[in-house]
C-alpha positions as CSV (number, residue, x, y, z in Angstrom):
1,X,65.1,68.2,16.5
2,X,65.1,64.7,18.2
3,X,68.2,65.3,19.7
4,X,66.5,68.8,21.2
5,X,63.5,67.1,22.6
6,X,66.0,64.6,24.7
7,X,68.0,66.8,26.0
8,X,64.9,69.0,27.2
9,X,63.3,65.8,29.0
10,X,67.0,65.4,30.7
11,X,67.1,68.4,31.9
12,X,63.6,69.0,33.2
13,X,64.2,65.4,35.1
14,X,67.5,66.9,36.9
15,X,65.2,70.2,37.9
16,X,62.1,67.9,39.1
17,X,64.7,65.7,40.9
18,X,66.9,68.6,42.8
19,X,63.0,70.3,43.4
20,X,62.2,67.2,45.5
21,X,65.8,66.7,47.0
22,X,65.6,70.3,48.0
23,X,61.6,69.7,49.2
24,X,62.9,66.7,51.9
25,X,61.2,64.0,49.6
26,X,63.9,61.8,49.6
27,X,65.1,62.4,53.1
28,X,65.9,59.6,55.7
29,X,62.5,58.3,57.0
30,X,61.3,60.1,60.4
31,X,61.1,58.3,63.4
32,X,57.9,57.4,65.2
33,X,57.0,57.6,69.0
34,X,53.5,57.4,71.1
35,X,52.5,57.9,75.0
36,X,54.0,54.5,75.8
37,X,57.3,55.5,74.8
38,X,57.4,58.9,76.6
39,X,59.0,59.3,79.9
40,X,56.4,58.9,82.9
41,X,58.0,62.1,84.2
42,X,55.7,64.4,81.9
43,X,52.5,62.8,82.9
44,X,52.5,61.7,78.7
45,X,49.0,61.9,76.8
46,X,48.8,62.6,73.4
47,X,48.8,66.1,74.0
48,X,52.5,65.5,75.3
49,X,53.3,63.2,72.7
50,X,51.8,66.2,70.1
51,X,54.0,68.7,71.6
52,X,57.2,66.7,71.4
53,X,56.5,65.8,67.6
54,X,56.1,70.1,67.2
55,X,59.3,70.8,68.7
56,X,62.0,67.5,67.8
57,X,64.3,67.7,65.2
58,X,63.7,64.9,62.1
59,X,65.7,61.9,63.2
60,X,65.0,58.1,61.9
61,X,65.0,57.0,66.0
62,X,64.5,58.7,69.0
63,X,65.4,57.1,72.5
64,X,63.7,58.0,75.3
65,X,65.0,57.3,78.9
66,X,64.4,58.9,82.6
67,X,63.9,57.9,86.1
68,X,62.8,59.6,89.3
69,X,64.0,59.1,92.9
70,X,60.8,57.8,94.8
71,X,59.7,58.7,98.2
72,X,61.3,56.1,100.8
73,X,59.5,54.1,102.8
74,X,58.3,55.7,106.1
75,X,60.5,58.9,105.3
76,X,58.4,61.8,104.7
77,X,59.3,64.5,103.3
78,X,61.8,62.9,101.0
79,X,65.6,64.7,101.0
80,X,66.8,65.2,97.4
81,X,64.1,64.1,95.3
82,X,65.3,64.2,91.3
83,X,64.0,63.2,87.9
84,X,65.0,63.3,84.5
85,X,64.4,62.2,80.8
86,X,66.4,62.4,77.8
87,X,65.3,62.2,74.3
88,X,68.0,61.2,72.2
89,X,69.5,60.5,68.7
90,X,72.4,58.6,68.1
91,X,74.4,61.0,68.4
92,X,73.3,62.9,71.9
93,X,70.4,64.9,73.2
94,X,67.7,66.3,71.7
95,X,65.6,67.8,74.8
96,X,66.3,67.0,78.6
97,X,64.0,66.8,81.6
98,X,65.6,67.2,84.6
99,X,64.1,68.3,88.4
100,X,66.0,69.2,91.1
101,X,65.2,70.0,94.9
102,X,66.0,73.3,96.1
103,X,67.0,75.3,99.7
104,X,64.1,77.7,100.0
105,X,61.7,79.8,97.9
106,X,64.6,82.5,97.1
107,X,63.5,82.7,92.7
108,X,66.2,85.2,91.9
109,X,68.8,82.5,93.5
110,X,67.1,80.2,91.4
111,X,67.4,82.5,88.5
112,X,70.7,83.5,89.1
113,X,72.2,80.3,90.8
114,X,73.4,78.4,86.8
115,X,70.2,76.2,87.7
116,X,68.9,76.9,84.0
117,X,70.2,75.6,81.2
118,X,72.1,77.8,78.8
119,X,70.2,77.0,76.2
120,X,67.0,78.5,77.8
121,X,68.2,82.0,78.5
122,X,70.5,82.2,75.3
123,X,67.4,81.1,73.3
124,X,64.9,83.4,71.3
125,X,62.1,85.4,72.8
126,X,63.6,84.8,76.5
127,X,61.4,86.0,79.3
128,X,58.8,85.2,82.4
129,X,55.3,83.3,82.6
130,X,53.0,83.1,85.5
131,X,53.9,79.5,87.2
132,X,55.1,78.0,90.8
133,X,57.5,80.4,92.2
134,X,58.7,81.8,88.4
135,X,58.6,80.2,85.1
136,X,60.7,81.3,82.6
137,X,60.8,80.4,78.7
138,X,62.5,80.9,75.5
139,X,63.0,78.9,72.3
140,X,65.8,77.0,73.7
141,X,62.9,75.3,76.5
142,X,61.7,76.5,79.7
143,X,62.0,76.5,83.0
144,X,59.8,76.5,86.8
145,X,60.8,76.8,90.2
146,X,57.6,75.7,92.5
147,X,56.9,75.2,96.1
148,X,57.3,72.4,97.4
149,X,57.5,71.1,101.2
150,X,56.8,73.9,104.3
151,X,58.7,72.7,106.7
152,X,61.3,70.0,105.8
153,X,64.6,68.8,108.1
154,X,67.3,70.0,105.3
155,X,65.2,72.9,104.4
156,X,64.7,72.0,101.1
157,X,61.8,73.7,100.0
158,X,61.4,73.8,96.3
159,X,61.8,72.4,93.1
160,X,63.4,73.7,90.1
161,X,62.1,72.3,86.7
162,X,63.3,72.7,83.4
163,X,63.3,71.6,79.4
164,X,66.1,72.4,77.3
165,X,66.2,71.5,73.3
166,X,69.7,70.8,73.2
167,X,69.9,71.3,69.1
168,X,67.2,73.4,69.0
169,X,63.7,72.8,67.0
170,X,61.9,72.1,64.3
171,X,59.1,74.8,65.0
172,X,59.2,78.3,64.9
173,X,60.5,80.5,68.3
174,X,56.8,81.0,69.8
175,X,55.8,78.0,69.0
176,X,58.7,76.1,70.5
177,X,58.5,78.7,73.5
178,X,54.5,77.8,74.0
179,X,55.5,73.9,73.7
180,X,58.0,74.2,75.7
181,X,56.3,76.0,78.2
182,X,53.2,72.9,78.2
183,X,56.1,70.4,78.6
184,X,58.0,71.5,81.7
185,X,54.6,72.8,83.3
186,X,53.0,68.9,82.8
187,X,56.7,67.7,84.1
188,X,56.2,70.1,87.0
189,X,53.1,68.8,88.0
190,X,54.0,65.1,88.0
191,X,57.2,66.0,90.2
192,X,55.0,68.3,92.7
193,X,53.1,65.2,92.9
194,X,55.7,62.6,92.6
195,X,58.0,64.1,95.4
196,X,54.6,63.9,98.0
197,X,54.9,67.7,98.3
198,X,52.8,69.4,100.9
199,X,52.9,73.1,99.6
200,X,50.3,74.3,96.6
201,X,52.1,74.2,93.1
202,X,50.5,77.5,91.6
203,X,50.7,75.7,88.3
């Protein structure tokens, strides 16, 4: 009867112990980030910071990095403006940020032209929203061309904008398509504003 009893305990030990293995109970411990760690290239708040934490993957470190070309000196408008960020494990990308400058206002080029990430028009409940130019979104990130300069010397006249979750997200596909779609618009903004452009945004 003894020998019953133990083997019971034993047995509902191994259950409790696979229920939390399966349950993420003793999984690696989850790294931290706040608004001082966030590229300055999303404009970061806590709101940012919130929507980051909804869509990243569980990792023990993330590594932010990024950098934006700066108006120089005297030279208005700017040729080529870019910026980026990278969040990353330690073993590659998580999400990228990266803004380009653009020839013209021509959005089906833009749509059409390999400007977006893969990842954005392969992903999940693909389609338009109402920003800049066009915005378009998925679960795999999202993306927004916007006006930029009206006249400049080399005709570029735009900016394309987009965020891509490189191995995908922790949320579910509308809500990684509405945080994405918060990210790259608060992105957009800081580049409209970064790059000294003269046109409205329409964000």
């Amino acid at each position: 009867m003894q020998r019953k009893w133990v083997a019971a305990a034993v047995g509902g030990c191994l259950v409790a112990g696979l229920g939390l293995y399966a349950g993420g109970f003793f999984d690696e411990e989850v790294g931290s980030f706040g608004v001082q760690d966030v590229c300055e290239s999303y404009g970061p708040d806590r709101e940012v910071v919130a929507r980051l934490k909804q869509v990243l993957l569980k990792r023990s470190a993330y590594n932010f990095y990024g950098d934006s070309s700066l108006p120089a000196a005297g030279r208005t408008p700017i040729s080529n403006y870019s910026s980026f960020c990278y969040v990353r494990d330690k073993d590659g990308a998580l999400v990228s940020m990266v803004t380009r400058q653009m020839r013209g206002k021509d959005s089906d080029f833009w749509l059409n032209g390999g400007l977006i990430d893969h990842q954005i028009e392969e992903g999940v409940r693909f389609g338009r929203f109402k920003a800049g130019y066009a915005g378009v979104s998925s679960s795999g990130g999202a993306a927004i061309h916007l006006p930029c300069f009206k006249n400049h010397p080399e005709a570029m006249g735009s900016l394309s904008v987009s965020v891509a979750l490189w191995q995908g997200s922790r949320a579910a596909p509308k809500e990684t398509k509405a945080a994405a779609e918060f990210l790259v618009r608060r992105a957009a903004a800081f580049a409209h504003q970064d790059a000294d452009c003269d046109l409205p945004s329409r964000l």
